[in-house]
C-alpha positions in Angstrom: 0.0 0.0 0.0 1.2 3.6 -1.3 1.1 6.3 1.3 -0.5 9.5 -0.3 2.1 12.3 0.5 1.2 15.8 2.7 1.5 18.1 0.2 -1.0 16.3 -1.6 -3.7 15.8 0.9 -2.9 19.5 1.5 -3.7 20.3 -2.1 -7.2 18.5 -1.7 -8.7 21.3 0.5 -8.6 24.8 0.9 -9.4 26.9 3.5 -12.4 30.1 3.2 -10.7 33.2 3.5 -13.6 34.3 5.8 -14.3 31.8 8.0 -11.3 29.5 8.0 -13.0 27.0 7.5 -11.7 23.4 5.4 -13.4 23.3 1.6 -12.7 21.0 -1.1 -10.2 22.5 -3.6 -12.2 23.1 -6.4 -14.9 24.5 -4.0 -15.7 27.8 -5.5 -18.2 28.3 -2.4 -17.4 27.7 1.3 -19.7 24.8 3.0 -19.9 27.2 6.4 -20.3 30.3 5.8 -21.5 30.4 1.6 -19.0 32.8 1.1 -17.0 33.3 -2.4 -13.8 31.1 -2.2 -12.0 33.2 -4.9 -13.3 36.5 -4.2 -10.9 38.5 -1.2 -12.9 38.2 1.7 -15.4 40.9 2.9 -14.4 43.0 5.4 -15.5 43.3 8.9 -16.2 45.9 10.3 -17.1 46.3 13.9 -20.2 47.5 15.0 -20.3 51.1 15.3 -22.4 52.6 18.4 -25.4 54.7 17.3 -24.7 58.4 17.3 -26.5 60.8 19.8 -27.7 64.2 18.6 -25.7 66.5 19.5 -27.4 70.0 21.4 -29.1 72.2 19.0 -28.4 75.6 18.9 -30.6 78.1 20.2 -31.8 81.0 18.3 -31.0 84.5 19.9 -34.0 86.3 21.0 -36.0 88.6 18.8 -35.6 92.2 19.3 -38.6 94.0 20.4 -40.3 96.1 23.5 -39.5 95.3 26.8 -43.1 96.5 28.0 -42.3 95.5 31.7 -39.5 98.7 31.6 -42.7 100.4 31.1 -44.8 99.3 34.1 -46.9 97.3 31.6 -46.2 93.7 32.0 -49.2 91.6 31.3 -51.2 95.0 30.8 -50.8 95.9 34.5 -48.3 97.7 36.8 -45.2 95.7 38.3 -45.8 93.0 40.6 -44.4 93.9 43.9 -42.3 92.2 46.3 -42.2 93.1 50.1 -40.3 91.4 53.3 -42.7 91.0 56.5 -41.4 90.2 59.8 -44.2 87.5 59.7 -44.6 83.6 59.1 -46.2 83.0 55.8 -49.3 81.8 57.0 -50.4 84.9 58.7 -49.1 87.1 56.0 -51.0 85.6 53.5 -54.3 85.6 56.0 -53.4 89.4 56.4 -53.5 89.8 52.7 -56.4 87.8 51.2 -58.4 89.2 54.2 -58.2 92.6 52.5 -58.2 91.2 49.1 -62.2 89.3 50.3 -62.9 93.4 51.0 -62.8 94.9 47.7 -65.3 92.7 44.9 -63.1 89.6 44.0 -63.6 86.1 42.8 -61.6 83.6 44.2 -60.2 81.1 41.3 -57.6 79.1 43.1 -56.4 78.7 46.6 -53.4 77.1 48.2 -53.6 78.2 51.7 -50.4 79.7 52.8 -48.5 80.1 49.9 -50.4 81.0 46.8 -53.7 82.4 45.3 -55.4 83.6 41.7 -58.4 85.6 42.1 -60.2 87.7 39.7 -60.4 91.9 40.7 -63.4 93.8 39.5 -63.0 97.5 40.0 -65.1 100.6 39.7 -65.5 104.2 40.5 -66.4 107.6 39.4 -63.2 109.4 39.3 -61.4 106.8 37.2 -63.5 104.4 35.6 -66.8 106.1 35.1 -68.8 103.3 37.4 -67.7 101.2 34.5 -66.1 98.1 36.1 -62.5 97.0 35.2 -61.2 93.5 35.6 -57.9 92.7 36.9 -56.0 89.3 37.1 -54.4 89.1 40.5 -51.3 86.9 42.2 -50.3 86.3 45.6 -47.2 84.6 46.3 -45.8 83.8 50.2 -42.8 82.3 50.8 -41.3 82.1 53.6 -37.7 83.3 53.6 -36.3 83.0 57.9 -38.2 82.4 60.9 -40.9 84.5 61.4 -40.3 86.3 58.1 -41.7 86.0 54.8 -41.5 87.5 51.4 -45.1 88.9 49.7 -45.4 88.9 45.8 -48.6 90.8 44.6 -49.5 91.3 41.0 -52.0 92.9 39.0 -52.7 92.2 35.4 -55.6 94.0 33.8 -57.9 92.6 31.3 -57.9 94.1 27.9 -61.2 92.9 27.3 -62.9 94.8 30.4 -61.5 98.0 29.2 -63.1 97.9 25.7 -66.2 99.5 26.9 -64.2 102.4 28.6 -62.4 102.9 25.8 -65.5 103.6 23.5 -67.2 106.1 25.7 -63.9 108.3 25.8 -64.2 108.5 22.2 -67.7 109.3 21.6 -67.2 112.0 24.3 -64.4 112.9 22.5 -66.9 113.1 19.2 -70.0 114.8 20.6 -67.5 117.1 22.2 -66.1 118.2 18.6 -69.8 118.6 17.4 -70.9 120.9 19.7 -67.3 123.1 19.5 -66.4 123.5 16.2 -63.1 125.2 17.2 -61.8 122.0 18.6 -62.6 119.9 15.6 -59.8 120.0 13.6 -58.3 118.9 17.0 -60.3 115.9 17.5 -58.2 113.0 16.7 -55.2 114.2 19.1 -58.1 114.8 22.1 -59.6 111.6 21.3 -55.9 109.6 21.5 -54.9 111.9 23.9 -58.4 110.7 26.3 -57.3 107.1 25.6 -53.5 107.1 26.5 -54.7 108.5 29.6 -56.9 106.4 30.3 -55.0 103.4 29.5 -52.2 104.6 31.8 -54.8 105.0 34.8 -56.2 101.5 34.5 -52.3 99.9 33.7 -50.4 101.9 36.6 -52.6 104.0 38.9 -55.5 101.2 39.7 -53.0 98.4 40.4 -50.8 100.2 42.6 -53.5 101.9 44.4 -55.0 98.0 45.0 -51.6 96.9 46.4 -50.8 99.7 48.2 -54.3 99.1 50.3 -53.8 95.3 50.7 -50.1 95.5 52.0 -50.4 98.2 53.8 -50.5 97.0 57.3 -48.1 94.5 56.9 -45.0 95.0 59.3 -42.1 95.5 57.2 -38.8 93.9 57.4 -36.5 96.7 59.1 -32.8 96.4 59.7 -31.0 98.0 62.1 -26.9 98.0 63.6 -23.6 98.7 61.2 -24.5 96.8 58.3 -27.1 99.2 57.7 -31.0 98.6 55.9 -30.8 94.8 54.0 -30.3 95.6 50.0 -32.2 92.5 49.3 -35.5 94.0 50.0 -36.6 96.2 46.9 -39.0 99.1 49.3 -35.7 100.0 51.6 -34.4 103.2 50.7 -30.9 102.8 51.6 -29.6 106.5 52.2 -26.2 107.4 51.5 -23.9 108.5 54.1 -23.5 111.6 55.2 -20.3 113.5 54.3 -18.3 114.2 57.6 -17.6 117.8 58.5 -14.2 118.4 60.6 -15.2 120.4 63.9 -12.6 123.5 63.4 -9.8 123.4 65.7 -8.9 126.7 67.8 -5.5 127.9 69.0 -4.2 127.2 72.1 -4.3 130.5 74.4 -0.6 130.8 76.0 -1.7 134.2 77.5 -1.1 134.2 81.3 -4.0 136.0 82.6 -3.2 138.5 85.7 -3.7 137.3 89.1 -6.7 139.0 90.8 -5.9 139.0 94.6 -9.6 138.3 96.4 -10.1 139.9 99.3 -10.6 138.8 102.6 -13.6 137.8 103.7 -15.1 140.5 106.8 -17.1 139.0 109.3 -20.1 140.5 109.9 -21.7 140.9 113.3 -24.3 138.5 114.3 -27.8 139.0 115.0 -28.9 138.5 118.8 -29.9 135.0 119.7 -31.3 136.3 122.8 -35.0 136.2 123.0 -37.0 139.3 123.2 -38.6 140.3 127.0 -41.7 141.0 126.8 -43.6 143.6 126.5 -45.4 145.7 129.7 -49.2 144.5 128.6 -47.8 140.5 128.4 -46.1 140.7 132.0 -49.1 142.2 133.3 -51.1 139.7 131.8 -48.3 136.9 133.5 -48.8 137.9 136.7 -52.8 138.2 137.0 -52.3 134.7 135.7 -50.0 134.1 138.2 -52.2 135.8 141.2 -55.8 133.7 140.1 -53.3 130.6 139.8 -53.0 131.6 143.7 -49.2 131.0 143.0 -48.3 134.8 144.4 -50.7 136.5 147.2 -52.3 139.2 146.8 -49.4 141.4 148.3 -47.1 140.1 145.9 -48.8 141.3 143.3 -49.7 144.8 144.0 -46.2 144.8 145.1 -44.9 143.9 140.9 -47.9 145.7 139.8 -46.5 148.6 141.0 -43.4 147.9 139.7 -44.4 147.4 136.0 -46.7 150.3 136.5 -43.5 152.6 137.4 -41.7 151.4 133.9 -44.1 153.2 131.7 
């Protein structure tokens, strides 16, 4: 028996360029893996891990009005901000007890911390008896023991005012009707009315309302070195005072003359001894003396006549 030589039994196979695996040699496919025995083998890649969006840019803001420089901010005064040297809970009980004064609807209530409520306002100087609604905000937090910080804001409905707005400009119409001198006028009058009115409803109403409801609220006040706290925004902080030097004045190194005081003189005393009475008293003594039966009747004529010689 013939024994077949390596390089022969070597020849009889081939290996897949992709899987290494053993093929017959004129295998143009491998048996494993169906790859292309001729063809260079594929390559692998590793798996890449997916790619996470990266942050999007944001766009800059759009120029425009900054209406809350203006006071105007949700078509109402500021909100306001005060520091109370009370817990939250009784500040806001302080507050929304004046708030339940004035006409208001209630919308939402958190107790302590925060409420929305609904303001409708009228009167004759400003609105006419035409009544104005307001959106208000209270927000209480509680910044230190037994302090508190009070957030108030007013915003006023545009839709409330529409009504005001018309009957400023038919006043401002008949008003041009009945003086014709003021009619070529009329437009500026009537814009004129409005502004004003606008301005009253945005700025004067609110503040007046807050004013009211915070005002007997006790206020935050610092005292000692560090001077009133710049946190709180209604602390006028004053600025110091400039310091005046007191003037100085010279030193007088004049010897003043010596003035020689004379001696004291003493002057006579008054008498210390008592006065003797007079001739009336010692008459007077000695009848005492003779109803007293401490003389006898002799004795006394005797000093009678003795006094009696004196006059």
């Amino acid at each position: 028996m013939t024994a077949v030589p390596t390089t022969a039994a070597a020849a009889a196979t081939s290996t897949c360029p992709r899987c290494n695996a053993g093929n017959a040699a004129m295998s143009k496919f491998c048996t494993s893996c169906g790859s292309s025995m001729t063809g260079p083998a594929p390559a692998m890649h590793a798996p890449t891990p997916h790619s996470q969006p990266g942050p999007q840019p944001v766009a800059p803001p759009r120029p425009g009005i900054n209406f809350q420089r203006f006071g105007m901010a949700g078509g109402g005064a500021a909100p306001t901000s005060i520091n109370v040297s009370i817990n939250a809970a009784d500040a806001y009980e302080a507050v929304m007890t004046k708030v339940r004064q004035d006409d208001v609807e209630v919308e939402r209530e958190q107790p302590a911390s925060n409420a929305r409520f609904v303001v409708n306002y009228k009167d004759f100087a400003n609105t006419s008896w035409m009544k104005v609604k307001y959106n208000g905000e209270l927000t209480v937090v509680e910044t230190a023991p037994d302090q508190s910080s009070v957030k108030l804001s007013l915003a006023l409905n545009w839709g409330s005012m529409v009504p005001l707005i018309i009957s400023g400009v038919a006043i401002g119409i008949l008003a041009g009707m009945f003086n014709y001198m003021i009619m070529p006028f009329m437009f500026f009058i009537i814009v004129g009315m409005v502004a004003f009115q606008i301005w009253i409803c945005t700025s004067k109403i609110p503040n007046k309302l807050k004013d009211k409801w915070q005002k007997d609220l006790p206020r935050v006040t610092v005292t000692g070195p560090a001077g009133p706290s710049m946190h709180s925004p209604n602390v006028h902080v004053p600025a110091p005072a400039p310091v005046t030097p007191k003037p100085t004045q010279p030193k007088d190194t004049t010897v003043a003359p010596k003035v020689e005081t004379p001696e004291p003189v003493d002057s006579p005393t008054p008498s210390t001894e008592p006065a003797k009475p007079s001739l009336v008293d010692r008459l007077k003594q000695l009848n005492e003396l003779r109803q007293a039966e401490a003389i006898t009747q002799e004795d006394y004529d005797e000093k009678k006549a003795e006094i009696l010689r004196q006059l």
